[in-house]
LUMLUMFI-173579 format. One record per residue (C-alpha): residue number from 1; residue in three letters; chain; x, y, z. Coordinates in Angstrom, 3 decimals. Last residue first. Layout:
BEGIN
+-----+------+------+----------+----------+----------+
! pos ! code ! unit !       px !       py !       pz !
+-----+------+------+----------+----------+----------+
! NUM !  ALA !    A !        X !        Y !        Z !
...
+-----+------+------+----------+----------+----------+
END
This chain:
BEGIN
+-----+------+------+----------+----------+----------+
! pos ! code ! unit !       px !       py !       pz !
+-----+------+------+----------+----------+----------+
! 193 !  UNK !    A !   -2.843 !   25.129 !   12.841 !
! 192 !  UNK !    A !   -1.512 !   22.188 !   11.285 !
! 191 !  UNK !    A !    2.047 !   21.052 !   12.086 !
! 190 !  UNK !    A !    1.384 !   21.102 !   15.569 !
! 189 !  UNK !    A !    1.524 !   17.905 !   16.457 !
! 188 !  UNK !    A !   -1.685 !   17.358 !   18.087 !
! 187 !  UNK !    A !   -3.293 !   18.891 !   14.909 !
! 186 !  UNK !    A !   -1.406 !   16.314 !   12.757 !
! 185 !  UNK !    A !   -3.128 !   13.694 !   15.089 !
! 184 !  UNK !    A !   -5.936 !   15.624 !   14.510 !
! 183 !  UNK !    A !   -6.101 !   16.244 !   10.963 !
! 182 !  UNK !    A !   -5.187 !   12.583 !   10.062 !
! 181 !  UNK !    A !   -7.927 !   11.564 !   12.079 !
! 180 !  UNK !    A !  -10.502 !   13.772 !   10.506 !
! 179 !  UNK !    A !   -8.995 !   12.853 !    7.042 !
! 178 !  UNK !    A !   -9.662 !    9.275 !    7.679 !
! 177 !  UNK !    A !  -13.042 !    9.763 !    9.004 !
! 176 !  UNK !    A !  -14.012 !   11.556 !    5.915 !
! 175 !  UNK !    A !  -12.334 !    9.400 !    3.500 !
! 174 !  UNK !    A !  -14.439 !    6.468 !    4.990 !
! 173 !  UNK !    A !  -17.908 !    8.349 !    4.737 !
! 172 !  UNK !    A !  -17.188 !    9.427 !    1.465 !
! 171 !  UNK !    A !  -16.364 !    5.534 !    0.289 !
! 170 !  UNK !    A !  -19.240 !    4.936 !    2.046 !
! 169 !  UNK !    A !  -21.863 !    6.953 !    0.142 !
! 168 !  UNK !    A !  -19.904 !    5.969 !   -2.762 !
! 167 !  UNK !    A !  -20.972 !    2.252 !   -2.185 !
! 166 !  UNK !    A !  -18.835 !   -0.417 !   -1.445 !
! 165 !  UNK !    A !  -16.659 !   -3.120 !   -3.541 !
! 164 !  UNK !    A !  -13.537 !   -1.471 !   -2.899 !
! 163 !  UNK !    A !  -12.180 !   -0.808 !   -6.048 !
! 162 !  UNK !    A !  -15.440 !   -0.241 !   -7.466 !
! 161 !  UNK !    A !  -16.461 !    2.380 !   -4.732 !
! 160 !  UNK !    A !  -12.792 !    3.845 !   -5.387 !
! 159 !  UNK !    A !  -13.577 !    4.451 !   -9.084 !
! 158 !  UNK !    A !  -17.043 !    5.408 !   -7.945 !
! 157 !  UNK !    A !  -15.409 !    8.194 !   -5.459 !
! 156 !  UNK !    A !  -12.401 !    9.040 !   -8.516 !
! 155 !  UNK !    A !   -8.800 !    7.813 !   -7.907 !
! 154 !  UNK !    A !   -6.029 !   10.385 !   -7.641 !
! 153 !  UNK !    A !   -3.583 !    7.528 !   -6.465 !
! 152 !  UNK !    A !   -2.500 !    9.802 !   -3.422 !
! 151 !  UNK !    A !   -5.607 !   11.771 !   -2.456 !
! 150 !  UNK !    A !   -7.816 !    9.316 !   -3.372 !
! 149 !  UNK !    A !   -6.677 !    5.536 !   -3.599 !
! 148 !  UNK !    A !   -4.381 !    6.503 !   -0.707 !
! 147 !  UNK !    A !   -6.817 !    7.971 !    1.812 !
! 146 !  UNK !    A !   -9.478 !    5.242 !    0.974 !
! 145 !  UNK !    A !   -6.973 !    2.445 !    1.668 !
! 144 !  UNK !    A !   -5.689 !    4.105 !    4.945 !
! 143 !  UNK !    A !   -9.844 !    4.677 !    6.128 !
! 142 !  UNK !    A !  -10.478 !    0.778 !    4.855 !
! 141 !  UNK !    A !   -6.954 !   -0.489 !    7.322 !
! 140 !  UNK !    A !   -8.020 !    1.819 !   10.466 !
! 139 !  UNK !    A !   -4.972 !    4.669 !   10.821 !
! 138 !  UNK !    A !   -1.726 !    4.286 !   12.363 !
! 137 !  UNK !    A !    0.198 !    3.212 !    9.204 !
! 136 !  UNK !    A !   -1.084 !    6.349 !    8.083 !
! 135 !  UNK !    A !    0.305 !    8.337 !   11.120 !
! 134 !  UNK !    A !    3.298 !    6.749 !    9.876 !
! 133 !  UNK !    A !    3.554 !    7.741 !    6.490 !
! 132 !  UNK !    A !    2.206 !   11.559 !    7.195 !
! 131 !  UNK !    A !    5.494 !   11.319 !    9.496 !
! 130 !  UNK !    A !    7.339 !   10.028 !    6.407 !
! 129 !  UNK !    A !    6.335 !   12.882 !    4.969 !
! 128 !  UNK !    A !    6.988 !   15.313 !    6.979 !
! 127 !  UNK !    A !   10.474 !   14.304 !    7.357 !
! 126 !  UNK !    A !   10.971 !   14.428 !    3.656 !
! 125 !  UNK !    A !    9.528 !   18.009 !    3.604 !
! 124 !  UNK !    A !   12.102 !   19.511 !    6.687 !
! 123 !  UNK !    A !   15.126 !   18.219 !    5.206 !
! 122 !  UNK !    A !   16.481 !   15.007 !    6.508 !
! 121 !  UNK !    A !   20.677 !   14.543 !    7.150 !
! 120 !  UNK !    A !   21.528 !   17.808 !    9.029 !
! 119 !  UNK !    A !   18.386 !   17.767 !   10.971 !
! 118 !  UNK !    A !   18.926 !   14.504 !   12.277 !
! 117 !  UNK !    A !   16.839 !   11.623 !   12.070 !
! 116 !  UNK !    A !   15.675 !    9.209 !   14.494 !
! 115 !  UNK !    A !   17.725 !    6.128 !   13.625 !
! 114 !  UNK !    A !   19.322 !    5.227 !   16.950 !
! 113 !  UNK !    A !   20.942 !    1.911 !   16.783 !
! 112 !  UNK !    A !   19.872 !   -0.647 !   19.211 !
! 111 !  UNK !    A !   22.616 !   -2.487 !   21.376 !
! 110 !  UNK !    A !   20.998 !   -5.706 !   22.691 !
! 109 !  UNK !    A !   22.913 !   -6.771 !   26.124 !
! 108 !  UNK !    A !   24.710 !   -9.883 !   25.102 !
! 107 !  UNK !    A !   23.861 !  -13.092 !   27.105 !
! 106 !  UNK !    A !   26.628 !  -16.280 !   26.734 !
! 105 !  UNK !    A !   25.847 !  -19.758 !   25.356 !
! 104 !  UNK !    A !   28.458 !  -19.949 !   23.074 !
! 103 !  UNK !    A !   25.278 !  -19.645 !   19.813 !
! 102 !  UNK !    A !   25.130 !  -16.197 !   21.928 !
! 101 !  UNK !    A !   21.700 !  -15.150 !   23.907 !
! 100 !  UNK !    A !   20.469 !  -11.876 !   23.544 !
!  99 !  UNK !    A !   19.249 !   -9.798 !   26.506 !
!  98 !  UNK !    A !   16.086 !   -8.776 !   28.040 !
!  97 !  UNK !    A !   15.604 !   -5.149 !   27.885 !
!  96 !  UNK !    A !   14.058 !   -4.843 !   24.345 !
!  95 !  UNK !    A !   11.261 !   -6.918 !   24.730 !
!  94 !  UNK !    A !    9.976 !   -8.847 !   21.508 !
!  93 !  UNK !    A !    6.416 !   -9.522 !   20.764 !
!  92 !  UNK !    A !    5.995 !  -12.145 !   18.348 !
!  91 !  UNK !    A !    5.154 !  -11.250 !   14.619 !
!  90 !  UNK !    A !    3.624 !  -13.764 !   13.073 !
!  89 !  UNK !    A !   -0.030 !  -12.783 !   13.170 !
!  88 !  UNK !    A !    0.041 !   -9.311 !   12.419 !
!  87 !  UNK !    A !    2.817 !  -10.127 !    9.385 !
!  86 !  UNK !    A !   -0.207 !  -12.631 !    7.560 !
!  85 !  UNK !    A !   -2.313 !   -9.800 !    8.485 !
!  84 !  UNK !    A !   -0.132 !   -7.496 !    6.258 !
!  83 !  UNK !    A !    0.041 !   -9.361 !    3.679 !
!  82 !  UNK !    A !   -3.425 !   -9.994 !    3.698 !
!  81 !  UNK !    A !   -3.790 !   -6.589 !    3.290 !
!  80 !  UNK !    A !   -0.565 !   -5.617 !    0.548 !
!  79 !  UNK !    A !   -2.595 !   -8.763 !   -1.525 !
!  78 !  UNK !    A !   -5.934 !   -7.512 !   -1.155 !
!  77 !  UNK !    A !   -4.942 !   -3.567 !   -2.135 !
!  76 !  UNK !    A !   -2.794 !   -4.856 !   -5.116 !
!  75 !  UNK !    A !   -5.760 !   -6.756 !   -6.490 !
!  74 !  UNK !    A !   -8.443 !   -3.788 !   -6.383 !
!  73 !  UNK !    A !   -5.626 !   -1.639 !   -7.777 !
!  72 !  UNK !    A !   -5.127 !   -4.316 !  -10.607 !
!  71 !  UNK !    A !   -9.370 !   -3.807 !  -10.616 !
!  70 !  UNK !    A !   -9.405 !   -0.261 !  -11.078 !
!  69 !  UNK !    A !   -6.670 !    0.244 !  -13.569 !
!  68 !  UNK !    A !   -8.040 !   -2.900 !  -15.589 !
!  67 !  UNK !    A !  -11.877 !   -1.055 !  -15.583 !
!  66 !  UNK !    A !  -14.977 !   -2.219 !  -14.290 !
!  65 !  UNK !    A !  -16.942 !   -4.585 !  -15.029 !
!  64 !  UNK !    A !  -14.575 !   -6.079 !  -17.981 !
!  63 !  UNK !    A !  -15.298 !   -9.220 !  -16.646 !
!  62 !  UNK !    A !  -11.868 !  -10.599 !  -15.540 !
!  61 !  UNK !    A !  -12.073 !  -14.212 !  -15.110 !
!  60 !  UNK !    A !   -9.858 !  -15.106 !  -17.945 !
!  59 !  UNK !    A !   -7.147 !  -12.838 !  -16.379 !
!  58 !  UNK !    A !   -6.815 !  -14.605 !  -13.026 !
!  57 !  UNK !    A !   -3.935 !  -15.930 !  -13.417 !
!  56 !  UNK !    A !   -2.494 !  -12.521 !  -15.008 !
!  55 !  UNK !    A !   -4.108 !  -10.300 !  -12.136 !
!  54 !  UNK !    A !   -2.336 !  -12.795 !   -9.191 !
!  53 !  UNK !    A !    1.314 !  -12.178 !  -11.117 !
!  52 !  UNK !    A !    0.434 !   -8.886 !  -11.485 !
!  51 !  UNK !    A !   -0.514 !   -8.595 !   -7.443 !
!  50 !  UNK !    A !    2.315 !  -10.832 !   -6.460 !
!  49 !  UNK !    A !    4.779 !   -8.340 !   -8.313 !
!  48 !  UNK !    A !    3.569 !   -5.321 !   -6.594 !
!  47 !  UNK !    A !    3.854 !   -7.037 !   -3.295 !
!  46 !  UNK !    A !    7.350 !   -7.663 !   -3.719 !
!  45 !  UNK !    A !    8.493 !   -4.721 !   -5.167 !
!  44 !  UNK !    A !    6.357 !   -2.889 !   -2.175 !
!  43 !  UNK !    A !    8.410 !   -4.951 !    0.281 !
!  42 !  UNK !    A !   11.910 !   -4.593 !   -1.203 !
!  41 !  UNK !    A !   10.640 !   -0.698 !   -1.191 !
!  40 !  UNK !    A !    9.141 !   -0.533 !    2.447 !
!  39 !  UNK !    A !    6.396 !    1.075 !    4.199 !
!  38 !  UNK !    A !    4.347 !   -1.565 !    3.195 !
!  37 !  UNK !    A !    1.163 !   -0.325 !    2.658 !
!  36 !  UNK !    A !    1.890 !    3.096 !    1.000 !
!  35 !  UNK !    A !    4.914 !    0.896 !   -1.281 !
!  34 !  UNK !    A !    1.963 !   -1.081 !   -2.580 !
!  33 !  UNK !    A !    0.296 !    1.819 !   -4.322 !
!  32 !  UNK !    A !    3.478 !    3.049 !   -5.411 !
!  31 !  UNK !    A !    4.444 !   -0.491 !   -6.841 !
!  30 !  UNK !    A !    0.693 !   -0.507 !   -8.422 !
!  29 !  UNK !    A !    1.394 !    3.137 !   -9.890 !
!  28 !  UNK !    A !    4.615 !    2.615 !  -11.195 !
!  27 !  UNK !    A !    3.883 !   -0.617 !  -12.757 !
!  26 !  UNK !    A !    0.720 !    0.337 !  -14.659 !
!  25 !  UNK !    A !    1.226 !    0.564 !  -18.146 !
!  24 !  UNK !    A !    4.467 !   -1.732 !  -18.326 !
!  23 !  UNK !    A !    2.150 !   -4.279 !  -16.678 !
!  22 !  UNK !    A !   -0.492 !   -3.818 !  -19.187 !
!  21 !  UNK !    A !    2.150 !   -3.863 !  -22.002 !
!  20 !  UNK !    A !    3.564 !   -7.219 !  -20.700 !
!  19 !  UNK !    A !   -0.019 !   -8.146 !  -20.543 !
!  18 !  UNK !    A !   -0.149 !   -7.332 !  -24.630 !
!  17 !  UNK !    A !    2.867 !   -9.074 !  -25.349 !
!  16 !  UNK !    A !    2.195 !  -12.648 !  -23.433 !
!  15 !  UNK !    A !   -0.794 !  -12.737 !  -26.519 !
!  14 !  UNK !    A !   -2.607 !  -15.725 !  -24.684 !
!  13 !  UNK !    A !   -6.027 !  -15.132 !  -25.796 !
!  12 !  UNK !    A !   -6.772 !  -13.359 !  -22.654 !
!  11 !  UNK !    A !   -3.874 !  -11.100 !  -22.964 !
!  10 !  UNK !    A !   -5.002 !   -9.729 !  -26.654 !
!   9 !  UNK !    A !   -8.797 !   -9.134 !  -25.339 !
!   8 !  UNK !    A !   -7.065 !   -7.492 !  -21.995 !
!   7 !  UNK !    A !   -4.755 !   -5.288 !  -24.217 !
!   6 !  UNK !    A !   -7.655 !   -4.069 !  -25.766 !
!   5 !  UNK !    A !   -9.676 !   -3.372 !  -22.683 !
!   4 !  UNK !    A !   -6.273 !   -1.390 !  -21.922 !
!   3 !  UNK !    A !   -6.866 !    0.430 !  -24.805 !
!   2 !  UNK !    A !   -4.753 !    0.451 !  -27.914 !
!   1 !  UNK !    A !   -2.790 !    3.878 !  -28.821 !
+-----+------+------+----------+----------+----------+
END
């Protein structure tokens, strides 16, 4: 089987082929990557295709430093964060008592759908996880990123370090704050003794 450094050789001197085989190598994991940011799948598609697209124009400045998996992770982390920052700073605040005006001119009273879930639709593990999603969500941006190159991309510390452009030292540090806070709010829950 040909490497990824390969592949990168091949892309860089414009075989379309060998990034196709790059992407086909790491789709699932970039997409799941992005889906942990976004909370979304049209979102994570999304995101997962601006981070290829972003790796292949910038293939000819790809040292070879570290490896492709590490650096299209690198990628995919910048473009889910500034993503999200872009969505921080649009998003006006909208009050749910005040009601909606009509193109007529008339006021509707908002009607909002409730969407908890039911016992009879979720089993028990898919509603922990999305609760583990949201308490993520909840979490400090570099603690989220650290949690989900680990423990959910199965990324080694220096792997992470790279992907991050820190040390080890606080790559541990992160995780270890972000696990503490995960274990309280899931403490505070009761779903961890």
């Amino acid at each position: 089987m040909i490497s990824d450094e390969q592949l990168v050789k091949k892309a860089r001197d414009g075989d379309s082929e060998a990034f196709e085989e790059l992407v086909s190598r790491y789709k699932n994991k970039v997409y799941s990557l992005s889906f942990r940011y976004m909370s979304n799948e049209e979102d994570a598609y999304d995101m997962a295709q601006e981070a290829f697209l972003k790796a292949f124009r910038s293939l000819r400045t790809f040292k070879g430093d570290a490896s492709f998996s590490t650096w299209i992770y690198r990628i995919t982390t910048n473009v889910c964060l500034d993503e999200l920052r872009r969505r921080k700073r649009r998003i006006a605040p909208l009050s749910l008592n005040e009601p909606l005006a009509t193109h007529e001119g008339d006021e509707v009273e908002k009607e909002i759908p409730d969407t908890s879930p039911t016992a009879d639709i979720l089993y028990e593990q898919k509603e922990f996880a999305g609760y583990i999603q949201h308490i993520l969500d909840q979490i400090k941006p570099e603690h989220k990123t650290a949690i989900i190159l680990r423990d959910m991309m199965d990324l080694t510390y220096e792997e992470i370090s790279e992907v991050l452009n820190c040390s080890v030292g606080t790559v541990k540090s992160r995780l270890n704050r972000a696990r503490t806070a995960l274990r309280k709010k899931l403490s505070d829950r009761e779903l961890l003794p």
